[in-house]
N, C-alpha and C positions, 0 to 999 in steps of 0.2 A: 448309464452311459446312453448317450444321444448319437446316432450317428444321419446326418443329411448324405446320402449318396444318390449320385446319377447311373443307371443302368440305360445303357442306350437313349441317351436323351431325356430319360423320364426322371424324375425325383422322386425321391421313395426315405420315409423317417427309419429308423432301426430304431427301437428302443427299450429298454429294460437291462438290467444285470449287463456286464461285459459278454458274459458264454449268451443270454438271451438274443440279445444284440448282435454280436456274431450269427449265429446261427439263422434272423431273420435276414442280414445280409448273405449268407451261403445257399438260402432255399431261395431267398429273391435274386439272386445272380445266375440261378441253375440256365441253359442254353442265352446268358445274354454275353457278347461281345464286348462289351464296353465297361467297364467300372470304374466311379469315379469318386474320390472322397472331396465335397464340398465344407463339411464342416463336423466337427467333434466337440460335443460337451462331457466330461467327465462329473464322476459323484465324488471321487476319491484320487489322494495323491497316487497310491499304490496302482490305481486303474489307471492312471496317465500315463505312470512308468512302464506298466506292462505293457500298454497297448504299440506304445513308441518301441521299444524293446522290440515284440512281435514284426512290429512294422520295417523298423531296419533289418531285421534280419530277414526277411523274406525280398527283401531289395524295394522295398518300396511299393508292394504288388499287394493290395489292400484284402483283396478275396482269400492269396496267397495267406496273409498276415492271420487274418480270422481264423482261414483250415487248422491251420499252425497252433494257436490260441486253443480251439477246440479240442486239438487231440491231448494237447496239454490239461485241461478243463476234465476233461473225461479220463483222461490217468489220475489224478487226483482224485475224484469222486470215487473211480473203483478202489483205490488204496483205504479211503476214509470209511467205503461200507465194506472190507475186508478188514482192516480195524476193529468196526465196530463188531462184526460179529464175531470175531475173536473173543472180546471181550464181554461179549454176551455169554459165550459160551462155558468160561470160568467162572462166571457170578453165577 
């Protein structure tokens, strides 16, 4: 995912994975005012769906959108390596 957003005037890329890319957008917006989504390229249908998904439901608040995205992104990983070592464990 590609993201062009404006922080206070400025232009700044996000780019890498969806969780990558959120997270460069949440540490580059940390004390700015302003956020603005100029433009989004996706890698995948699934990453289109989600991010619009996210996006409505935070009302339209892009920073909002990512937080959102993130906490979701990091429940998942902790499930997958709780998973995995379960299953380490039996083998």
């Amino acid at each position: 995912m590609r993201l062009l957003v404006e922080l206070n005037g400025e232009r700044r890329w996000c780019i890498g994975g969806t969780a990558e890319a959120f997270r460069q957008l949440v540490q580059a917006a940390e004390g700015k005012s302003s956020v603005r989504l100029l433009t989004v390229f996706y890698d995948s249908t699934k990453e289109k769906r989600r991010f619009k998904r996210e996006l409505r439901e935070a009302g339209g608040n892009l920073l909002q959108a990512a937080q959102n995205y993130l906490r979701w992104w990091d429940e998942i990983q902790e499930r997958r390596t709780k998973r995995l070592q379960k299953r380490q464990g039996k083998g």
